[in-house]
C-alpha positions as CSV (number, residue, x, y, z in Angstrom):
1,X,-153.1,127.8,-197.5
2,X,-150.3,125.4,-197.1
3,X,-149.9,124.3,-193.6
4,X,-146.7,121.6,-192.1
5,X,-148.4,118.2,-191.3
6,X,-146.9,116.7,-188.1
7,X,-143.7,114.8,-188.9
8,X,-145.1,111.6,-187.7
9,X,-149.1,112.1,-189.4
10,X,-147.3,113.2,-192.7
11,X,-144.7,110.2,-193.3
12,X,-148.2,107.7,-192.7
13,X,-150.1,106.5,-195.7
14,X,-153.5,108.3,-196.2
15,X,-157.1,106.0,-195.5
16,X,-157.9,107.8,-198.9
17,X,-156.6,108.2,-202.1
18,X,-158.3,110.7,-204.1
19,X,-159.2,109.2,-207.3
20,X,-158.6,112.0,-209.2
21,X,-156.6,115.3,-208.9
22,X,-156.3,118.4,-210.6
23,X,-154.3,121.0,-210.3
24,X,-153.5,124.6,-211.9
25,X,-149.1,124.9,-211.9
26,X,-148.9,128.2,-211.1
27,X,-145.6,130.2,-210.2
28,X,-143.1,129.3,-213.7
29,X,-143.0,133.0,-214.4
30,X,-142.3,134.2,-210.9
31,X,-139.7,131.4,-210.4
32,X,-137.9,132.7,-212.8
33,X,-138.4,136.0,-212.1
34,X,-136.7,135.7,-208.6
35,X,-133.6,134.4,-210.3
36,X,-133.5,137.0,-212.8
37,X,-134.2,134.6,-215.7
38,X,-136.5,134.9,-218.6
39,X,-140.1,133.5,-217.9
40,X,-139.9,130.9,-220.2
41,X,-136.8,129.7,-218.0
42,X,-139.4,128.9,-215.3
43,X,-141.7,126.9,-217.8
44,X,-138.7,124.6,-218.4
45,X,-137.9,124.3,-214.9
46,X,-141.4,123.4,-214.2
47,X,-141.2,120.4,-216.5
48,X,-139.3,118.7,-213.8
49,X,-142.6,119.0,-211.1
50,X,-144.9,117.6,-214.0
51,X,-142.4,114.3,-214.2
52,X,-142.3,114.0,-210.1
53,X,-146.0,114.2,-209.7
54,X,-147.0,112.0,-212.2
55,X,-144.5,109.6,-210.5
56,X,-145.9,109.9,-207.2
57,X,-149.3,109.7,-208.6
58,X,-148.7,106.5,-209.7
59,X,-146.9,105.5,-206.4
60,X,-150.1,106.2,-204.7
61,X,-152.8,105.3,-206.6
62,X,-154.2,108.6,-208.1
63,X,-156.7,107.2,-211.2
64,X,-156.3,110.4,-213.3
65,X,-154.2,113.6,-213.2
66,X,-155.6,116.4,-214.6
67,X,-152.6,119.7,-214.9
68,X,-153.6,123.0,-216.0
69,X,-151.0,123.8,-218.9
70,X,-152.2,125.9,-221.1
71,X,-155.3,128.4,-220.9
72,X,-157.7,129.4,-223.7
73,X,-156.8,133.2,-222.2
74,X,-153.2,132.3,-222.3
75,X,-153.1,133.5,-225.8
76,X,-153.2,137.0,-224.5
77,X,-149.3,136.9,-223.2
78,X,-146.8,137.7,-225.5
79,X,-146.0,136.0,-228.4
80,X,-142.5,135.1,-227.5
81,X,-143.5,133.6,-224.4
82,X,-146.8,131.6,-226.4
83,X,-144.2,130.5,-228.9
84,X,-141.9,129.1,-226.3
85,X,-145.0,127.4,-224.6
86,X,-145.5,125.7,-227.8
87,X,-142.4,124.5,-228.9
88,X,-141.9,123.3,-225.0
89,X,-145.1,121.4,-225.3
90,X,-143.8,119.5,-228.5
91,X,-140.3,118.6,-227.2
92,X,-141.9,117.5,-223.5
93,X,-143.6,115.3,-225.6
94,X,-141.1,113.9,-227.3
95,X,-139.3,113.5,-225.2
96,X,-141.3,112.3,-222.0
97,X,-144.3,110.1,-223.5
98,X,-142.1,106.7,-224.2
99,X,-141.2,107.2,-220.4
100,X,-145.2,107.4,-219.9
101,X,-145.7,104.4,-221.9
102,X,-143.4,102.3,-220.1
103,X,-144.8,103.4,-216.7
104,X,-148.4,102.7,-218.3
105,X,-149.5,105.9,-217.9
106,X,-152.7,107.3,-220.5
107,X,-152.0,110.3,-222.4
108,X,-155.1,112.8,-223.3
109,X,-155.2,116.7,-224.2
110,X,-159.0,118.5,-223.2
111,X,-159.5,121.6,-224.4
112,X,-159.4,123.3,-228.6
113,X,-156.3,122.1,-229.8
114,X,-157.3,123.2,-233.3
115,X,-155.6,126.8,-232.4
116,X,-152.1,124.9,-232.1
117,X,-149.5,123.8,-234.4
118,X,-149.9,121.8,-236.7
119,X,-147.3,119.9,-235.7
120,X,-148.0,119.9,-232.0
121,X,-151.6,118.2,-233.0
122,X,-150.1,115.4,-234.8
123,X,-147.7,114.6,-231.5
124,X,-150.8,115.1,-229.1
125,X,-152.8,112.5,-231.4
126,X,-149.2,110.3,-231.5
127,X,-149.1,110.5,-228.0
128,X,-152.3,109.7,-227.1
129,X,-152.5,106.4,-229.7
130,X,-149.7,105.1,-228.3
131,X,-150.5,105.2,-224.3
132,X,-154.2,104.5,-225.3
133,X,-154.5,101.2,-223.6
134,X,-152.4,102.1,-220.4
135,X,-154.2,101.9,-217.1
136,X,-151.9,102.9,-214.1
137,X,-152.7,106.7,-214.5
138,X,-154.9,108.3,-216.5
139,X,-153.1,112.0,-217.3
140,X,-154.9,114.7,-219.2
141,X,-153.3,117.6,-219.9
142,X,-155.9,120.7,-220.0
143,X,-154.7,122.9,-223.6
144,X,-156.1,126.0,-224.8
145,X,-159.1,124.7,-222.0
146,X,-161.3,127.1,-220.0
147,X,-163.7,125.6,-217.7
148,X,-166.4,128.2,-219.1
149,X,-165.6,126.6,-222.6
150,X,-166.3,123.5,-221.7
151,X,-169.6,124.5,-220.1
152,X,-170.7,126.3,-223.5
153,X,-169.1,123.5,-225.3
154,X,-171.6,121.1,-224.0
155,X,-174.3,122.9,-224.4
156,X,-173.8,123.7,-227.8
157,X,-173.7,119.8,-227.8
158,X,-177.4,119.5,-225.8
159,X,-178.7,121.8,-228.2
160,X,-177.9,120.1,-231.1
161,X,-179.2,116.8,-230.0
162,X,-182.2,118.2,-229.1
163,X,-182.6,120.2,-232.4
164,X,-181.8,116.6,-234.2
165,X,-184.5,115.0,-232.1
166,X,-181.9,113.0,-230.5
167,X,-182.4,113.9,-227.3
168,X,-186.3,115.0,-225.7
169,X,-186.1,118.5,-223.7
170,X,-187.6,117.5,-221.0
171,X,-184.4,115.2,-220.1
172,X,-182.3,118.1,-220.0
173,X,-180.8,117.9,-216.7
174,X,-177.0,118.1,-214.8
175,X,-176.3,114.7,-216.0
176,X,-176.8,115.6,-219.2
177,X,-174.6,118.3,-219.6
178,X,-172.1,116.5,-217.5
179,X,-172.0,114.0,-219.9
180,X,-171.3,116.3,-223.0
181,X,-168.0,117.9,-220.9
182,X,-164.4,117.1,-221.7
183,X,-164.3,113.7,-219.5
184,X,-167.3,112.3,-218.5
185,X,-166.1,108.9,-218.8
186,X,-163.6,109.4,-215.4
187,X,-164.7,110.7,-211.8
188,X,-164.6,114.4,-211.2
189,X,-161.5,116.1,-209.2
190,X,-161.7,115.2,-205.7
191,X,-158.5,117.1,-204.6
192,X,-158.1,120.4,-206.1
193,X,-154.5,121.8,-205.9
194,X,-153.1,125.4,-206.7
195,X,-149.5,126.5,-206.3
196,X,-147.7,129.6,-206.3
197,X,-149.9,131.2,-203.4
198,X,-153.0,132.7,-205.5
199,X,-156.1,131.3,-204.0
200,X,-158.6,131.3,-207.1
201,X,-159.9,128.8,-209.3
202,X,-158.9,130.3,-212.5
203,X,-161.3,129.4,-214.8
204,X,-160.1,125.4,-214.5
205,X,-162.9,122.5,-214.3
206,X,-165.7,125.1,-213.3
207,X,-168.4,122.5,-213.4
208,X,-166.8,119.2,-212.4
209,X,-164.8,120.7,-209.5
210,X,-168.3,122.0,-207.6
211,X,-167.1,119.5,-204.5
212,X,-163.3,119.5,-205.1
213,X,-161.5,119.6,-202.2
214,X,-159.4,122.8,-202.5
215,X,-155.7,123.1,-201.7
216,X,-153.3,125.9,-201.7
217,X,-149.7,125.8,-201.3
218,X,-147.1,129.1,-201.2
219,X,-144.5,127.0,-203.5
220,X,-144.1,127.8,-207.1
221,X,-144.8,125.1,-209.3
222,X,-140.7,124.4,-210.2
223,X,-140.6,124.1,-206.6
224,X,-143.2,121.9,-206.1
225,X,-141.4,118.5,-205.5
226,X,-142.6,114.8,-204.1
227,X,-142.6,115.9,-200.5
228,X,-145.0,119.0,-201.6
229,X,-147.3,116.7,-203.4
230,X,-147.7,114.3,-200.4
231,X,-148.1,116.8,-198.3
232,X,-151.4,117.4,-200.3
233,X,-152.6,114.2,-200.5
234,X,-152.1,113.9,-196.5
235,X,-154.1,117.1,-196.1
236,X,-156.9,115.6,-198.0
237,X,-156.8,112.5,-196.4
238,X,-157.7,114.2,-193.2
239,X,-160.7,116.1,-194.7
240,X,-164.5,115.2,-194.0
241,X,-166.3,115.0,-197.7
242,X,-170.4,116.0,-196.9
243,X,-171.7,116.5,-200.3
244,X,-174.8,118.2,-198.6
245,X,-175.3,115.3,-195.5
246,X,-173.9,116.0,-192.0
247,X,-170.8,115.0,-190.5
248,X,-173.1,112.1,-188.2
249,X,-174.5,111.1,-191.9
250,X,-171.0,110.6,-193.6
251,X,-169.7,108.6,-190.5
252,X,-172.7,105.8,-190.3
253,X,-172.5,105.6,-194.5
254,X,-169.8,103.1,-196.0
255,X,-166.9,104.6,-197.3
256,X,-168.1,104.4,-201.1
257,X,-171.4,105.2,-201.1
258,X,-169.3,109.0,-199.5
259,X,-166.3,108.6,-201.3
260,X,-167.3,106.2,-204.7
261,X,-163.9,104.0,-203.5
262,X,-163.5,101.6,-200.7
């Protein structure tokens, strides 16, 4: 759960940066809800989080931003509401990836985006052409993504290669898979963030998140504001990563061969 940092521990910088964070924006609905506005109300007001925490990502130094945007069993809401996700999706994008640009910030969509729009495919794949070459955050936006998907996705993938002689059976191991998942080329999640108070992982970056640090706060995503987000990222900076060795073993190793940053 979300716990106040000490006034004076939270205004410090962190020792460590996590290199990559993901996180599930969860709450839109119930925002809205609490103000007696329709759902979709809350999805819009939720835009405004997505544009402070990419800021303060960059601030910071997060490598890559991963949100949790759309679900593959998000489809199963109603159809209003999946229409207004939709066309929000399309006009956020319009409207928010020349500001990405200029802040060299990478654009990418994981997950099926065949089910969408046509039209929403053609400004996912303008989007990402334009920021291609950006380095100061890399932000992938997981659409119509299930982290069981991309499991069965890469298999399918190991299968194939291995059916096409491409790839011996024998050499079927983690690393393999992990390279046939939806971003091998960048580090997995080291912080792990949920909002609007469920504690669950949702089906979100099943496989790459296996030593995520978790993080839970009570605020729903619209509320979820620069001061929430560093909050966070002061949390994590406390934390002890093990990754199987003991607390002795992480404290006598150098910071990267724990962390894989200095």
């Amino acid at each position: 759960m979300e716990t106040a940092a000490p006034a004076a521990l939270a205004s410090e910088p962190n020792e460590r940066i996590p290199r990559h964070v993901a996180i599930i924006m969860d709450g839109n609905g119930r925002w809205a809800k609490q103000r007696n506005l329709p759902r979709t109300a809350g999805h819009r007001e939720g835009v405004k989080s997505v544009r402070a925490v990419v800021e303060e990502s960059v601030r910071r130094g997060v490598g890559t931003l991963t949100l949790f945007a759309f679900s593959s069993e998000n489809w199963q809401r109603p159809r209003s509401e999946v229409n207004v996700l939709m066309e929000l999706f399309i006009s956020a994008l319009r409207g928010e990836v020349r500001r990405m640009h200029e802040n060299n910030v990478r654009f990418r969509v994981i997950g099926e985006r065949t089910a969408f729009p046509e039209k929403l495919q053609h400004r996912i794949a303008e989007a990402e052409a334009l920021t291609a070459g950006n380095t100061a955050l890399n932000l992938q936006v997981a659409a119509n993504y299930g982290g069981r998907w991309d499991i069965a996705q890469a298999a399918r993938r190991l299968v194939a290669d291995v059916q096409a002689g491409l790839l011996d059976p024998d050499a079927v191991d983690e690393q393999a898979l992990s390279s046939r998942l939806s971003f091998p080329d960048l580090p997995e999640p080291d912080l792990f963030i949920r909002t609007g108070g469920e504690q669950r992982l949702s089906n979100f970056v099943l496989w790459q998140s296996a030593y995520s640090e978790l993080y839970f706060s009570d605020r729903l995503w619209p509320d979820f504001d620069e001061e929430a987000y560093a909050l966070a990222l002061t949390e994590y900076g406390r934390r002890q990563r093990r990754f199987g060795m003991t607390g002795e073993q992480v404290q006598s190793a150098p910071l990267v061969a724990v962390y894989g940053r200095g």
